[in-house]
C-alpha positions as CSV (number, residue, x, y, z in Angstrom):
1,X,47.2,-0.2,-9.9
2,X,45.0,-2.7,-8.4
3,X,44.6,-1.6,-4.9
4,X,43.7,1.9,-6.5
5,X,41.0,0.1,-8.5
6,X,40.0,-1.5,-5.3
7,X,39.6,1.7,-3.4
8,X,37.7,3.3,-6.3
9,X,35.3,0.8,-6.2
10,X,35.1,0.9,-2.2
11,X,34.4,4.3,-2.2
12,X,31.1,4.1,-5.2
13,X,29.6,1.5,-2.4
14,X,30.3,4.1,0.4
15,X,28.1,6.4,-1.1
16,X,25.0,4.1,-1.1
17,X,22.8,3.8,1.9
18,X,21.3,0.6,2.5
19,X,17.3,1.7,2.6
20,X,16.4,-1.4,4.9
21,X,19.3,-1.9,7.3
22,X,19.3,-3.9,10.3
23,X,21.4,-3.4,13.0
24,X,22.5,-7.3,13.1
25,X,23.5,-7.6,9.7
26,X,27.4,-7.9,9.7
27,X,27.9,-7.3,5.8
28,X,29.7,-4.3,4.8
29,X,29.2,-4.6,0.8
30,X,26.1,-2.3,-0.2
31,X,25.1,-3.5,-3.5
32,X,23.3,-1.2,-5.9
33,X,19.7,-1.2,-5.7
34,X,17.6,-2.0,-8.9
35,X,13.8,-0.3,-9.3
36,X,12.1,-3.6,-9.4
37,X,14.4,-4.8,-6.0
38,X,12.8,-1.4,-4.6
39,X,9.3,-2.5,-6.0
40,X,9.6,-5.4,-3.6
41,X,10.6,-3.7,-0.7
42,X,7.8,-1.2,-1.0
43,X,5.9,-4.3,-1.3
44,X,7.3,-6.2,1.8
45,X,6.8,-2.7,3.9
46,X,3.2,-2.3,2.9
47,X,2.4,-6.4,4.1
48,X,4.4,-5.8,7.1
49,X,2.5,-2.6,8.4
50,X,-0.7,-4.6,8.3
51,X,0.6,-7.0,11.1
52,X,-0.4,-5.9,14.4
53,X,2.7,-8.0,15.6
54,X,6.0,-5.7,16.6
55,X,8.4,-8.6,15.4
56,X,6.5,-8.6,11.8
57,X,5.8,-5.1,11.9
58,X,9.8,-3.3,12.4
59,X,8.2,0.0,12.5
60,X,11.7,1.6,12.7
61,X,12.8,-0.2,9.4
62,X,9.5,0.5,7.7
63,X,9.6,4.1,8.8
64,X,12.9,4.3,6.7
65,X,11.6,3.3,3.3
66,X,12.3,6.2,1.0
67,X,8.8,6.7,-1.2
68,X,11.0,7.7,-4.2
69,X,13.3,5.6,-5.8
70,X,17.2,7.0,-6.1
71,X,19.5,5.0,-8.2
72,X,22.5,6.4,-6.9
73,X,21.8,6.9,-3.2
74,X,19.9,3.7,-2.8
75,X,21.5,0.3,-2.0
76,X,21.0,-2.8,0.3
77,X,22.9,-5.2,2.1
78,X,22.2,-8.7,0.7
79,X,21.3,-9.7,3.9
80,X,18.7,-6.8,5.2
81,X,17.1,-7.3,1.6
82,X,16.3,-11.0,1.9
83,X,15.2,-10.6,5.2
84,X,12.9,-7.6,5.1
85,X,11.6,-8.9,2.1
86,X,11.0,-12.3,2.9
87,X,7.1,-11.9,4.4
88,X,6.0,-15.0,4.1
89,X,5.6,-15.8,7.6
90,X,4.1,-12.3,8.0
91,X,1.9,-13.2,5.5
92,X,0.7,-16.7,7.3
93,X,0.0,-14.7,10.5
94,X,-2.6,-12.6,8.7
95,X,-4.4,-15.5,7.4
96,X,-4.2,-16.8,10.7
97,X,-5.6,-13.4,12.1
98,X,-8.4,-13.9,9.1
99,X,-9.5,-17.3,9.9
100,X,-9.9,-17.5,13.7
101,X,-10.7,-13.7,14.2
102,X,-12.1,-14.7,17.8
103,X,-13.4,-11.5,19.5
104,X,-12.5,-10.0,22.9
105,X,-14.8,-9.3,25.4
106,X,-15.7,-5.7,26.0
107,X,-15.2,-6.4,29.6
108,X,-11.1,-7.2,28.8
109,X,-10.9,-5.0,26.3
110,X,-8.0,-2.6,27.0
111,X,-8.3,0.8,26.2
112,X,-6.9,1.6,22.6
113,X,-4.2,4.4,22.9
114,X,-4.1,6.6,19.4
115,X,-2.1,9.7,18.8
116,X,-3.0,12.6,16.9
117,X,-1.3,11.3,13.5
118,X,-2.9,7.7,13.8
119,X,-6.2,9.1,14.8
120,X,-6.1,11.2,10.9
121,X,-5.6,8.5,9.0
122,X,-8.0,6.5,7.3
123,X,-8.7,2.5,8.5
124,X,-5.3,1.0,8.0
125,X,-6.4,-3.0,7.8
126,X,-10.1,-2.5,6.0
127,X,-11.0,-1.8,2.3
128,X,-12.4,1.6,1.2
129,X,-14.6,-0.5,-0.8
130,X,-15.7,-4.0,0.6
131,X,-14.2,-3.1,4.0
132,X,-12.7,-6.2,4.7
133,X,-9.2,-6.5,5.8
134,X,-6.2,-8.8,4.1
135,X,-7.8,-11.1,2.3
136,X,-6.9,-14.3,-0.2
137,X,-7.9,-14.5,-3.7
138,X,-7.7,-17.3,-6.4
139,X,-5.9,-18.8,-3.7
140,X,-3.1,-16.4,-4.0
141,X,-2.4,-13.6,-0.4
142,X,-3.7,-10.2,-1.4
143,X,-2.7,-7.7,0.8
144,X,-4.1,-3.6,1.2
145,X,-2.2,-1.2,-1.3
146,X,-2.3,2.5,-0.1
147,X,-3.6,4.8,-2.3
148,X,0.1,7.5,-3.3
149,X,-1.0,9.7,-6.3
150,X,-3.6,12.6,-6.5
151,X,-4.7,11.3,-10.0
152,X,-5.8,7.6,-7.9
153,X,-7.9,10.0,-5.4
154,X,-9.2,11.4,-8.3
155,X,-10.4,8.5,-10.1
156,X,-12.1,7.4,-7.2
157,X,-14.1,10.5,-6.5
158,X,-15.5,10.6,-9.8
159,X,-16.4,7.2,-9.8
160,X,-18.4,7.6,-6.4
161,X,-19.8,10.7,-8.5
162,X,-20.7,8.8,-11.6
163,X,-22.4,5.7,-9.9
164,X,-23.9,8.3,-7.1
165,X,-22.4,5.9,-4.6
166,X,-23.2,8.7,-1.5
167,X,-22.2,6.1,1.2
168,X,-18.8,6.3,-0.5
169,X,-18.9,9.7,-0.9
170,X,-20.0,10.0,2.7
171,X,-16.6,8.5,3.8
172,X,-14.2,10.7,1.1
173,X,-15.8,14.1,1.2
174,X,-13.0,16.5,1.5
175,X,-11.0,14.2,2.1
176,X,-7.1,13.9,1.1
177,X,-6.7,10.3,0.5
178,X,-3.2,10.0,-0.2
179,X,-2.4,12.1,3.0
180,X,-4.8,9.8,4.8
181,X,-3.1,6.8,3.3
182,X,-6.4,5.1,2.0
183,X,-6.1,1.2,1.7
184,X,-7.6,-1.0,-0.6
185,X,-7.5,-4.1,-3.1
186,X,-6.5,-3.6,-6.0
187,X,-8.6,-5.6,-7.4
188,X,-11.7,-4.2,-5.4
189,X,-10.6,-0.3,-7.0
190,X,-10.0,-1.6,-10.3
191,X,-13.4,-3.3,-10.5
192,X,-15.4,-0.3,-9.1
193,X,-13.6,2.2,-11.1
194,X,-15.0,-0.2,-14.6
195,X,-18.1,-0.4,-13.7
196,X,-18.2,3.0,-12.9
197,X,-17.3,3.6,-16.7
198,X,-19.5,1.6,-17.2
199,X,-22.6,2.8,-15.9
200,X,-21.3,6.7,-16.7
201,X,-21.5,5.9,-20.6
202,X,-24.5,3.9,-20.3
203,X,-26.1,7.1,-18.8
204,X,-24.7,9.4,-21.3
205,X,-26.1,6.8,-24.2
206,X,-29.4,7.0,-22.6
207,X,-29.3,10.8,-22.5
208,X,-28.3,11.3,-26.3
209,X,-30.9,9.3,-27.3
210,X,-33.1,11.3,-25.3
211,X,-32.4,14.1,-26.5
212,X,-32.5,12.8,-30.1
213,X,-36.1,11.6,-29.6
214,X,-37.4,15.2,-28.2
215,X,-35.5,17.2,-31.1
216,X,-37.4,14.6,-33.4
217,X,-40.9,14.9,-32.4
């Protein structure tokens, strides 16, 4: 009765992929994979695509990442979690990048190969509003989120529309910015879609009271 229990068990593991495998790990135990666990490897990915470096990057780990979480197809090895999400050296390289950003000379410069799907996207390690790259706040790393819903793009377009931010609107015209995987602080969207607000009632107060003062005369 136990072995059968056993088996049971072995097989409800089997049918989990581990989402961030690599190929050294030597576990065989996939553990189920919880949505904030998953949060953090989206997380980890979204740091680790930043880094220029190959070691930091693992494009062929990153490139595995499911965008939708699946409780019952999802599941990690103990060790490929830790390790894929443990960025903090990743992490210190970008400051590093940040703080002694020495420029090459145009005369070294090698000649920047891009294929057809790089050369769609938007800039991958700047801001769509303060165009700076990775960046610490309050002491704290903040990295580049990428913009993933329709209703984000959205909110952004109309607040370019409602503070007639054409410089903005220069850059996102016709634009799909989740296809185009626009990057950003969070904090930089969140501040420029409130003031947005902002400035849209303020206008709308100015007009009613507009109006109010013609119909009254």
């Amino acid at each position: 009765m136990l072995q059968l229990v056993k088996r049971k068990r072995c097989f409800q593991h089997s049918r989990r992929v581990c989402v961030v495998h690599y190929n050294r790990c030597k576990t065989h135990v996939i553990k189920p994979l919880s949505e904030k666990c998953f949060n953090s490897i989206q997380s980890a990915r979204d740091v680790r695509l930043q880094s220029t470096d190959t070691v930091h990057r693992l494009d062929d780990i990153c490139n595995n990442v499911p965008l939708e979480y699946d409780s019952e197809r999802h599941g990690v090895h103990e060790f490929c979690y830790k390790s894929f999400t443990n960025v903090a050296n990743v992490k210190a390289a970008l400051l590093k990048c940040l703080k002694f950003d020495v420029k090459k000379s145009p005369i070294k410069r090698r000649k920047r190969l891009t294929t057809p799907c790089r050369e769609s996207l938007l800039p991958q390690n700047r801001c769509l509003f303060c165009d700076k790259g990775p960046t610490t706040r309050r002491g704290k790393f903040t990295a580049l989120s990428r913009c993933e819903t329709s209703d984000g793009a959205n909110m952004i377009r109309e607040a370019a529309v409602n503070r007639n931010d054409f410089l903005l609107l220069g850059k996102i015209a016709d634009i799909d910015l989740v296809a185009r995987e626009a990057r950003f602080h969070e904090h930089c969207r969140k501040e420029y879609i409130r003031r947005s607000d902002r400035s849209y009632h303020f206008k709308a107060l100015c007009s009613d009271i507009h109006t109010y003062i013609h119909k009254n005369l």
